[in-house]
N, C-alpha and C positions, 0 to 999 in steps of 0.2 A: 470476497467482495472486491470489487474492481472498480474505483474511482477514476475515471480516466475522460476528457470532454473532447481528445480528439479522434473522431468517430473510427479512424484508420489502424489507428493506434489501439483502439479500445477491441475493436475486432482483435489484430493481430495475436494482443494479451489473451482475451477469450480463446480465441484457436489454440493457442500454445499449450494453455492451460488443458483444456481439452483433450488434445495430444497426450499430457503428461496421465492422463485420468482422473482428473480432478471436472469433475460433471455438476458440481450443485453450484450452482455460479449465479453469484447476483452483478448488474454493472450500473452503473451510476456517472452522470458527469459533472457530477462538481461536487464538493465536500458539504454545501448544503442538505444536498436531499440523502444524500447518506447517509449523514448524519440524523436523520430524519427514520428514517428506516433501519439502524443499526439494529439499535433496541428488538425492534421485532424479529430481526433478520440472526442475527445474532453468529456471525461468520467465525470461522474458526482462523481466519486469514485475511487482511486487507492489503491491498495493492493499490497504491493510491499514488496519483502525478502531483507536482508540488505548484503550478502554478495555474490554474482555472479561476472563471469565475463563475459566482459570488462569492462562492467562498471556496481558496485555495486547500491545499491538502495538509500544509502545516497548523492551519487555526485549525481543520475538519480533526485533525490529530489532537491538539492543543484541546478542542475541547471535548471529544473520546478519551484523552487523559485524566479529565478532573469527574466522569459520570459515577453517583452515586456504586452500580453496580460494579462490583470490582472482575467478573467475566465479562463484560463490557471495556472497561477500563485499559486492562491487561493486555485485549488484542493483537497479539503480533504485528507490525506494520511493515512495509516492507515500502520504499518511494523509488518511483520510474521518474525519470524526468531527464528531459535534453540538457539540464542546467545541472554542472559540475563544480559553479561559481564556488567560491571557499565561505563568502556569506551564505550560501542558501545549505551549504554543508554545516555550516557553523548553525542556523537555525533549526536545522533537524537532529544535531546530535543530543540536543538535553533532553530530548520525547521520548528516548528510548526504544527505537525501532530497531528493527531485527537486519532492515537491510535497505542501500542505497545503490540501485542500477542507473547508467546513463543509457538512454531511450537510443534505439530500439534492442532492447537486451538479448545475446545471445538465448538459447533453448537450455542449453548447459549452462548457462551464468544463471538461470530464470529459474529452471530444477534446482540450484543448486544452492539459491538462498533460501527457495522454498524449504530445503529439508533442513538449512540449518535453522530456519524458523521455529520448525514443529517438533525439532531436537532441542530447543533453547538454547544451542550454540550461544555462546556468549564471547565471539571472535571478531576481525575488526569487521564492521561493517561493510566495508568495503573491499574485500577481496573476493 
């Protein structure tokens, strides 16, 4: 799943992803409707930007952390976003995501938190 509201951006991700083989792909722009559709959707991986609106990727996280379903819950998350600010790093480290890219992420940086994702790497998020 692909959270992402800036339409250039959200292609780019899709295509990449695409590339890498990764074909069952849902995309969404804003942590509202995603959030809306998780449940059904039920992604084995999110990709989500940290600042949109209505609702940004940190609350869209925030609250995929607290859903009753615990394969819901668990999600891997992985945040793209142009903002490297040391708050907005500081606001996504207690969610427990898998990984933090600055936009627009290399193909090998992009593969390559993918797999420490679906490994459960548990390394810094940031490398």
């Amino acid at each position: 799943m692909v959270v992402e509201d800036e339409q250039i951006m959200s292609t780019f991700i899709l295509g990449s992803l695409r590339r890498m083989g990764i074909l069952d792909l849902y995309s969404f722009d804003n942590g509202l409707s995603a959030l809306r559709e998780v449940g059904k959707l039920k992604p084995d991986l999110i990709l989500t930007d940290v600042h949109m609106q209505p609702m940004g990727g940190i609350e869209f996280v925030q609250n995929l952390r607290t859903l009753a379903d615990e394969r819901l819950s668990t999600i891997p998350v992985i945040f793209l976003s142009a903002d490297a600010s040391k708050s907005t790093i500081g606001d996504v480290l207690p969610l427990g995501v898998a990984g933090y890219l600055v936009k627009p992420p290399t193909m090998k940086a992009l593969e390559a938190k993918i797999e420490q994702a679906f490994k459960g790497y548990k390394t810094d998020i940031f490398d």
